[in-house]
N, C-alpha and C positions, 0 to 999 in steps of 0.2 A: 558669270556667276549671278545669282538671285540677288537683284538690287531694289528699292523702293527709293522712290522719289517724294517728300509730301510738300505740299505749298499751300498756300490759299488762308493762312495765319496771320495772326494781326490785333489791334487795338480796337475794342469793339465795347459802345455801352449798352448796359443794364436793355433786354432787351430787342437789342439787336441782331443782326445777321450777319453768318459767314458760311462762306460755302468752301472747304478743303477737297483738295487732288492728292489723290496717289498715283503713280506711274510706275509700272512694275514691270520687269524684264529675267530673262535667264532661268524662265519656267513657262510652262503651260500655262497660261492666264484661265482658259476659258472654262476650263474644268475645274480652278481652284474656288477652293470657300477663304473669301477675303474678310480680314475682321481691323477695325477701329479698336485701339485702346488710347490709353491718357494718363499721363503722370504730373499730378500736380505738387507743387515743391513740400520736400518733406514727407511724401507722401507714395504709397507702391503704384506700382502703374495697374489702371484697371481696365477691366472691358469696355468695350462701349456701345458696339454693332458688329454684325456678322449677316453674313451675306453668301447663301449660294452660289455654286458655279452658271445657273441660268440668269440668277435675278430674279427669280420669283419668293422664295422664300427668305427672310430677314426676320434678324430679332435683335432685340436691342436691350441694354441696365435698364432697369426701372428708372434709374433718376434722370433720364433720356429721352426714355417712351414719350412721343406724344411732340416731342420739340425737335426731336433731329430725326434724319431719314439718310438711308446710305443707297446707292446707287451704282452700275458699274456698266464700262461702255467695253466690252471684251476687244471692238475691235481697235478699240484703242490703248486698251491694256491697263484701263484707270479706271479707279475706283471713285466714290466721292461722297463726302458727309456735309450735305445739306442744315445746319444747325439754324436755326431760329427762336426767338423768346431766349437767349442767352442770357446767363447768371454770372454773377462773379464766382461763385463756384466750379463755371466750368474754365475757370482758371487755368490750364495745362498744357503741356506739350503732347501733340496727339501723334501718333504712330500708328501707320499700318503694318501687315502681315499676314502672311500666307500658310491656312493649316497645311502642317508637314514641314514647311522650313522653320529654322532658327534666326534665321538674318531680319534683323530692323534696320528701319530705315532712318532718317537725321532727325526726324520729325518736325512740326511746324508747329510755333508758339501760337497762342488763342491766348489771350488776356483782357480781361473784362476790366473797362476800365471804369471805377468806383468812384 
């Protein structure tokens, strides 16, 4: 069945860097458009980056643009969201997922710590 794996979360200050993995299985990878979303507490989960099935085309929130960048290794099956200049705002549990399916994955905490 369609599983997502995320890691690469963590305690991170004002500023700083983290780089998250997805690991995705139980689909076509190389043809799918994989997207970043994020839920921070109290709060709906939102978009955050999207990413063609080649890697050429991406697009990302506006409140993103400019500090994070997503990537993806097909032949490895994983994706990956390069964050930089991180805010306590990007406070969240971040999730990936595959358009066409419904399955998430455990997702990986990000927490700025203030």
């Amino acid at each position: 069945q369609v599983q997502f794996v995320e890691s690469g979360g963590g305690l991170v200050q004002p500023g700083g860097s983290l780089r998250l993995s997805c690991t995705a299985s139980g689909f076509i990878f190389g043809g799918a458009v994989m997207k970043w979303y994020r839920q921070a507490p109290g709060k709906e989960r939102e978009f955050v980056a999207r990413i063609d099935g080649t890697g050429r085309r991406r697009d990302y929130a506006d409140s993103v643009k400019g500090r994070f960048t997503m990537s993806r290794d097909n032949a490895k099956k994983t994706i990956f969201l390069q964050m930089n200049s991180l805010k306590p705002e990007d406070t969240a549990v971040y999730f990936c997922k595959a358009d066409g399916y419904t399955t998430w994955g455990q997702g990986t905490q990000v927490t700025g710590d203030s």
